[in-house]
N, CA, C and O of each residue as an XYZ file, in Angstrom:
520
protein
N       0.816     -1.200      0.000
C       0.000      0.000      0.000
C       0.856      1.260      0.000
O       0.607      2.281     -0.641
N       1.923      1.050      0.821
C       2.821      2.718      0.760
C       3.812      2.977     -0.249
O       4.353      4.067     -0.436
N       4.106      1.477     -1.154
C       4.817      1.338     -2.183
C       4.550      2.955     -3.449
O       5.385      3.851     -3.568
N       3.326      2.901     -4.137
C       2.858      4.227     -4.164
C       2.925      5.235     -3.659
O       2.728      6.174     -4.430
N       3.156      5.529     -2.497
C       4.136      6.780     -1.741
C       5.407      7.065     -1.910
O       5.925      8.144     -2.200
N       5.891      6.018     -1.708
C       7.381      5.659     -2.090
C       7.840      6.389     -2.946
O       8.595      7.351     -2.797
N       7.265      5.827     -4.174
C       7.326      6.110     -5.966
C       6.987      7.848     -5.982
O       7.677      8.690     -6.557
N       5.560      8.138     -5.074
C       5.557      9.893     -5.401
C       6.882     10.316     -4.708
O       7.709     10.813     -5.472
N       7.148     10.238     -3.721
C       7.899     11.351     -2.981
C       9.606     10.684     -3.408
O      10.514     11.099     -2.687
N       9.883      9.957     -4.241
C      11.144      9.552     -4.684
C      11.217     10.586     -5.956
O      12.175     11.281     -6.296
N       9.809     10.472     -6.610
C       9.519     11.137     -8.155
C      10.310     13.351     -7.309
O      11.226     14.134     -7.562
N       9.169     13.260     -6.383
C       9.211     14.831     -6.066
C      10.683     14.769     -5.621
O      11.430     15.480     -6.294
N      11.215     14.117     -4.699
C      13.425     14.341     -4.618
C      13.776     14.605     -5.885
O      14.826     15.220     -6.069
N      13.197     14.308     -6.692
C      13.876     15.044     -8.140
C      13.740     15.972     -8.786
O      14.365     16.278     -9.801
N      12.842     16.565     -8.227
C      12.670     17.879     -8.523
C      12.504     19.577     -7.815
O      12.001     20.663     -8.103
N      13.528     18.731     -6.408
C      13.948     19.617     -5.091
C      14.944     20.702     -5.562
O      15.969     20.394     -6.172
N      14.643     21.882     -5.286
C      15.861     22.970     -5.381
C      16.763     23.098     -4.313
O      16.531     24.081     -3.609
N      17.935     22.254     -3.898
C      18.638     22.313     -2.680
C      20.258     22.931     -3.481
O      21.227     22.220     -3.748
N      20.165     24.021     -3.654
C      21.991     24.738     -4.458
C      22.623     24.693     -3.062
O      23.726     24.181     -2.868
N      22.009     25.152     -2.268
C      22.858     25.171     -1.043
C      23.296     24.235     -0.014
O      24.471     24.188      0.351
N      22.257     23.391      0.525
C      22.536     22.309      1.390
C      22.935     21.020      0.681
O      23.655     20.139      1.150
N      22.476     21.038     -0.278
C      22.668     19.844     -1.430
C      22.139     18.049     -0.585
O      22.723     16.971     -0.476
N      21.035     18.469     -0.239
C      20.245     17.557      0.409
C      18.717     17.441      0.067
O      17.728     17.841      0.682
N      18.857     16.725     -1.186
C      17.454     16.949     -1.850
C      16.209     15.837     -1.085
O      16.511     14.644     -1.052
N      15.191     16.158     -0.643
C      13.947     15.303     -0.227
C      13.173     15.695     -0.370
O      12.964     16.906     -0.453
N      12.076     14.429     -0.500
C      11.014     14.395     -1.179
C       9.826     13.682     -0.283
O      10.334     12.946      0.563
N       8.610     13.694     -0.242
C       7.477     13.919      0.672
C       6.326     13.611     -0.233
O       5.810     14.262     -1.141
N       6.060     12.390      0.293
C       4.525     12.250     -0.245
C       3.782     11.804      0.901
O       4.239     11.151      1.839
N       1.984     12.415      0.677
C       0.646     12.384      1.485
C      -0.289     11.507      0.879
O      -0.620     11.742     -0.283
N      -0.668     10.736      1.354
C      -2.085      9.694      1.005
C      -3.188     10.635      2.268
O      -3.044     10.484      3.481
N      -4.157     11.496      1.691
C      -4.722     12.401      2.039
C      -6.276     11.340      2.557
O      -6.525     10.185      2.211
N      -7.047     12.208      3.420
C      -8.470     11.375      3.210
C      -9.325     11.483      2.410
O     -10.359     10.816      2.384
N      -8.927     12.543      1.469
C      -9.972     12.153     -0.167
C      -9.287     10.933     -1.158
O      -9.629     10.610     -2.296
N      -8.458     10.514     -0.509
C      -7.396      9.050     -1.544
C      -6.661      9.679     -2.448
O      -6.381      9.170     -3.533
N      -6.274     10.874     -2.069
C      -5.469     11.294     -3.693
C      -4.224     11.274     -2.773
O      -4.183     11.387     -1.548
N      -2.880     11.047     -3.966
C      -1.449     11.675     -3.265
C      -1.087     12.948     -3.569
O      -1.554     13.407     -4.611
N      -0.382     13.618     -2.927
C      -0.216     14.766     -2.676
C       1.567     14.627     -2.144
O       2.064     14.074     -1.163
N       2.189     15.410     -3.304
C       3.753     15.180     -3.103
C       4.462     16.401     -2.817
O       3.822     17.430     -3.034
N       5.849     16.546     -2.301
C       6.498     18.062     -3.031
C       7.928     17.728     -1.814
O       8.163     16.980     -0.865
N       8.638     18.882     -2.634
C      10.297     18.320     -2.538
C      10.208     19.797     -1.314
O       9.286     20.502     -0.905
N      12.061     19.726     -1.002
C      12.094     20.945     -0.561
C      12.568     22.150     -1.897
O      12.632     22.092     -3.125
N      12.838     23.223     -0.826
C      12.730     24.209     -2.043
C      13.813     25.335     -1.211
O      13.389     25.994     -0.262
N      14.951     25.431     -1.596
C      15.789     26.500     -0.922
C      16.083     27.809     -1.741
O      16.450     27.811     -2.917
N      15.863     28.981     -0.923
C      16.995     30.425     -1.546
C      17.782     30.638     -0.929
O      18.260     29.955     -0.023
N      18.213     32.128     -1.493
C      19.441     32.240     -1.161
C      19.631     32.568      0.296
O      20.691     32.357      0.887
N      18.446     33.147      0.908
C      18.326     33.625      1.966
C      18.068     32.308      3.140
O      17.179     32.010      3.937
N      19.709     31.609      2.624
C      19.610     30.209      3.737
C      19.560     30.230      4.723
O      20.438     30.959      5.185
N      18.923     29.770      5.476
C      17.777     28.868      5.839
C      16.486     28.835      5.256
O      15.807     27.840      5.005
N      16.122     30.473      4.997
C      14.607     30.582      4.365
C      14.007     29.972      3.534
O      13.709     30.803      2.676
N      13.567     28.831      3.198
C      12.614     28.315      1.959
C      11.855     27.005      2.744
O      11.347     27.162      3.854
N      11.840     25.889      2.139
C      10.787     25.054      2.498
C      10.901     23.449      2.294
O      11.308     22.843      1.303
N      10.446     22.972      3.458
C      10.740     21.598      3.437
C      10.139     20.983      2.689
O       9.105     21.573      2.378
N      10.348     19.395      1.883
C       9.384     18.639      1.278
C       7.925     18.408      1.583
O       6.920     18.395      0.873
N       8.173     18.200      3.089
C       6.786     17.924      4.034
C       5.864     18.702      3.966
O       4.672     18.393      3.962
N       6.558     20.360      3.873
C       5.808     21.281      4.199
C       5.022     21.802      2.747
O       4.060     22.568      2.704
N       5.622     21.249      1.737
C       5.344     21.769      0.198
C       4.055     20.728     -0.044
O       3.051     21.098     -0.654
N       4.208     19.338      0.525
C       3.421     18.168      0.150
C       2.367     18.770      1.161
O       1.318     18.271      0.754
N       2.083     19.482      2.141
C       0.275     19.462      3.006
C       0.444     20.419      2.304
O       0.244     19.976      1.173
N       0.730     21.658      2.204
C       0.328     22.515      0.781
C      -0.255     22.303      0.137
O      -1.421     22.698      0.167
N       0.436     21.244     -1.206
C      -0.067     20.701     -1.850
C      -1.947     20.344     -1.710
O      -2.930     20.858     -2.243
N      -1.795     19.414     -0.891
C      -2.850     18.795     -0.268
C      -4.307     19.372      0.525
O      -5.442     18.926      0.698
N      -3.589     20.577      0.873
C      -4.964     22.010      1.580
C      -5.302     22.417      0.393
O      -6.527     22.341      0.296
N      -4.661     22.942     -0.878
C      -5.103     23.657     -1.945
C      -5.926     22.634     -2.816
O      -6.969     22.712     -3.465
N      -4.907     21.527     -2.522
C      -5.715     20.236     -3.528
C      -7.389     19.577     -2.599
O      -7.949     18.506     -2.830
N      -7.688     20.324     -1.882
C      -9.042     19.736     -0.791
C      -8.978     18.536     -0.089
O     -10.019     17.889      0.020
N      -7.787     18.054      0.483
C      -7.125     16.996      1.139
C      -7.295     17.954      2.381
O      -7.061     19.161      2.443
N      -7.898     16.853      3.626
C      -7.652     18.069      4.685
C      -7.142     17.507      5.915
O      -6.862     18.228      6.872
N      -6.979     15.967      5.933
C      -6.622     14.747      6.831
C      -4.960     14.121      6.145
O      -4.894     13.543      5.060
N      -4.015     14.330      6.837
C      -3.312     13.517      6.532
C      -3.024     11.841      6.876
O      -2.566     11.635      8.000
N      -3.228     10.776      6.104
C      -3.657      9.100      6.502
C      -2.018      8.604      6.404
O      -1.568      7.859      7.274
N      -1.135      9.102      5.224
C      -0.252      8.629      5.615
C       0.844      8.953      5.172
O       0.590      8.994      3.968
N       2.314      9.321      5.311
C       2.983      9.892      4.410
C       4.310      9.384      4.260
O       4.843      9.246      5.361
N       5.065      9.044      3.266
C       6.122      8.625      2.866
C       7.183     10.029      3.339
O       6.760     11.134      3.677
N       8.348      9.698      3.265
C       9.620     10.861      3.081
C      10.809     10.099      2.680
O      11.088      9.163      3.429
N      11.374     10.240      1.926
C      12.591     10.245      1.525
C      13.928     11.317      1.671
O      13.754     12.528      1.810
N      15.029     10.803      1.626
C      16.202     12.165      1.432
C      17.243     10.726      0.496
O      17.274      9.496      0.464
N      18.046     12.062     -0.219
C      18.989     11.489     -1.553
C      20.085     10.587     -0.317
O      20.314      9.404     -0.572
N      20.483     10.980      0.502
C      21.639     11.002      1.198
C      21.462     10.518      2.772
O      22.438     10.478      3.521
N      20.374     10.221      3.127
C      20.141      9.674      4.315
C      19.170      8.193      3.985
O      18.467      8.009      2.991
N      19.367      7.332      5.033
C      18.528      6.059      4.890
C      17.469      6.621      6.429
O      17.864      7.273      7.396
N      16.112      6.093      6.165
C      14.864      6.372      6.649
C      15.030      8.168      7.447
O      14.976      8.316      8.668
N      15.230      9.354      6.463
C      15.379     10.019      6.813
C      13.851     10.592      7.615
O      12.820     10.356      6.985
N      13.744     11.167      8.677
C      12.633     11.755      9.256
C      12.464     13.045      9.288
O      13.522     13.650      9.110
N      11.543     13.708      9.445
C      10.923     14.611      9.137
C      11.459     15.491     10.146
O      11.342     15.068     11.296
N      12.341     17.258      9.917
C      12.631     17.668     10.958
C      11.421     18.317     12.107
O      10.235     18.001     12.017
N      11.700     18.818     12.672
C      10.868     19.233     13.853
C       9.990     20.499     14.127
O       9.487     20.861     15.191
N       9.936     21.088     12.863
C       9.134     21.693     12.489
C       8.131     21.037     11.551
O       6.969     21.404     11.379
N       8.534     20.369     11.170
C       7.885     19.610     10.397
C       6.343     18.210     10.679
O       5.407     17.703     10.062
N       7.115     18.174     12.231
C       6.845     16.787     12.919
C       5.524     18.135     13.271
O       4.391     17.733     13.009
N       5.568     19.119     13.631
C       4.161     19.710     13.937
C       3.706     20.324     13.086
O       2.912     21.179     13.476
N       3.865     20.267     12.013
C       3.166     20.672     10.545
C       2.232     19.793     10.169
O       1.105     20.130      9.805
N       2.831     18.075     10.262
C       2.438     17.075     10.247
C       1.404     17.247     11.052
O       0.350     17.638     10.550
N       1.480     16.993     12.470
C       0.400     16.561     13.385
C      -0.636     17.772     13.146
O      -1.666     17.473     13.749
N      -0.722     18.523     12.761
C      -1.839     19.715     12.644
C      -2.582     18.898     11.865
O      -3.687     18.839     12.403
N      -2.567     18.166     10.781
C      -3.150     17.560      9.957
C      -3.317     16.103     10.143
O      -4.042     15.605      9.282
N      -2.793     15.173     11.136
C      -2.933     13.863     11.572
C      -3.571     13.650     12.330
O      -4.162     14.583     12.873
N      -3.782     12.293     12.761
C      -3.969     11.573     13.562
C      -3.260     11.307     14.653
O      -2.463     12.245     14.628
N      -2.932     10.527     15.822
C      -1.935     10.243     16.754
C      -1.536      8.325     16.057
O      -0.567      7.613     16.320
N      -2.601      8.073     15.257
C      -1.956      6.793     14.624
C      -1.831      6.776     12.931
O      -1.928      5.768     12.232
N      -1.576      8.240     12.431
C      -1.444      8.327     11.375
C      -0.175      7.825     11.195
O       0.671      8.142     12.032
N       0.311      6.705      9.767
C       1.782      6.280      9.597
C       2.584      7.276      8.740
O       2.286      7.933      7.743
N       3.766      7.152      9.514
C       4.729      8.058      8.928
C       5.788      6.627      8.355
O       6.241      5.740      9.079
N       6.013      6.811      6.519
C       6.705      5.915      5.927
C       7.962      6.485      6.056
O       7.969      7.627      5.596
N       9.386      6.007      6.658
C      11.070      6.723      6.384
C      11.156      5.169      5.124
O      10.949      3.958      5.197
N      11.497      5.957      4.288
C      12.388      5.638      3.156
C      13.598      5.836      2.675
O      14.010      6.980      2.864
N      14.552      4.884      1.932
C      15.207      4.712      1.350
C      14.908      4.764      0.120
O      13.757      5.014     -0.236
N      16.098      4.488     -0.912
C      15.963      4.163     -2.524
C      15.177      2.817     -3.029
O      14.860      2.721     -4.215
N      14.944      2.027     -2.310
C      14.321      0.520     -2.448
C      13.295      0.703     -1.836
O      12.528     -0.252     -1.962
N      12.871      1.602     -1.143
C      11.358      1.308     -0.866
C      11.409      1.923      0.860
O      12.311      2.712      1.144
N      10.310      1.468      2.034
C      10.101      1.839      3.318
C      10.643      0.827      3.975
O      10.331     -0.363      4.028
N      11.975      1.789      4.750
C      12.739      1.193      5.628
C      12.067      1.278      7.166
O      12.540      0.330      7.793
N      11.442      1.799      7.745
C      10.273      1.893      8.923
C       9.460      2.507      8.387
O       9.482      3.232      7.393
N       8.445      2.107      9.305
C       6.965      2.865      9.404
C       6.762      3.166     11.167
O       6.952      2.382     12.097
N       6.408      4.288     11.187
C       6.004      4.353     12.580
C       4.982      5.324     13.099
O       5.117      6.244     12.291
N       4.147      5.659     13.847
C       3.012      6.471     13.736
C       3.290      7.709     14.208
O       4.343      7.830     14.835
N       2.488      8.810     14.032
C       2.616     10.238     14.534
C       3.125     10.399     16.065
O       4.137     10.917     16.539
N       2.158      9.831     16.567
C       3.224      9.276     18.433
C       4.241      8.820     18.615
O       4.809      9.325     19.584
N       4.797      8.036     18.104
C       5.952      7.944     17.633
C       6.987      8.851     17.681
O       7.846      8.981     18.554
N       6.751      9.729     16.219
C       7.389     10.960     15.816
C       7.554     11.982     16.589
O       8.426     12.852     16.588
N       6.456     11.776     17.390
C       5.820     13.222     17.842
C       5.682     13.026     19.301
O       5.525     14.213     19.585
N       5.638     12.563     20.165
C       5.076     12.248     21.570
C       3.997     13.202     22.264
O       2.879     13.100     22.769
N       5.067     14.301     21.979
C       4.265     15.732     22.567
C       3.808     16.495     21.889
O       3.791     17.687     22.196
N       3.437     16.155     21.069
C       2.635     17.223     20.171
C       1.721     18.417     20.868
O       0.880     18.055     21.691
N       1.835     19.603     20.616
C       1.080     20.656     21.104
C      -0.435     20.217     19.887
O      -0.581     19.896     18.707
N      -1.099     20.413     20.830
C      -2.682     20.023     20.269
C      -3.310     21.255     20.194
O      -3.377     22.071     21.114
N      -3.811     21.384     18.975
C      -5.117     22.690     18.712
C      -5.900     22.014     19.747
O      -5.567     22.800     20.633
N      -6.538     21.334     20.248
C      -8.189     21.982     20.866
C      -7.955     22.503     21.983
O      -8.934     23.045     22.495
N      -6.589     22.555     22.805
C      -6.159     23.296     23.853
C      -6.944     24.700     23.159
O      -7.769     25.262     23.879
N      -6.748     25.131     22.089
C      -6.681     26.977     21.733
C      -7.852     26.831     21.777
O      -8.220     27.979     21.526
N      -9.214     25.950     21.986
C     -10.578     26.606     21.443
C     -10.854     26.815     22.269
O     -11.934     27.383     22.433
């Protein structure tokens, strides 16, 4: 089933703008309307300033009417089961579940799977703010 994740967010590492860090990754979403929803990172010059894969792929996915994230692949060119940094890990959970799967990939496919709790333990929770 995440094999198809795999394949998007391997496809989107290839089309990451990293001139500077030279650490290209790629991010795919299996959304709750069933569509995937992918995207790489994206750097300027004003390094650090630009944008993670993760963060380009729920993008993706809010504009595309995806509003649940079910499950998401990540890849990096240069790391094996690279994870999602920590801004990221609560970008993610804004849009998850606490047993939504997070796929770390390699070039051959998903080297773990492990869920948002996992990733995340402490996640700061919206319904605290309502």
């Amino acid at each position: 089933m995440s094999r198809d994740l795999h394949e998007a967010a391997q496809t989107a590492m290839g089309k990451c703008h990293a001139p500077y860090s030279h650490f290209p990754v790629g991010a795919a979403i299996r959304a709750d309307d069933g569509q995937i929803y992918s995207g790489a990172n994206i750097e300027v010059i004003a390094y650090p300033e630009g944008w993670c894969a993760e963060t380009t792929a729920i993008s993706h996915m809010v504009m595309g009417g995806g509003r649940k994230i079910r499950e998401i692949a990540v890849i990096a060119e240069k790391l094996d089961a690279c994870t999602p940094c920590g801004g990221c890990r609560q970008r993610i959970a804004e849009f998850a579940d606490p047993d939504t799967l997070i796929h770390l990939c390699d070039h051959d496919g998903v080297v773990k799977t492990i869920t948002m709790t996992d990733l995340l333990p402490y996640a700061f929770d919206a319904e605290v703010l309502k």
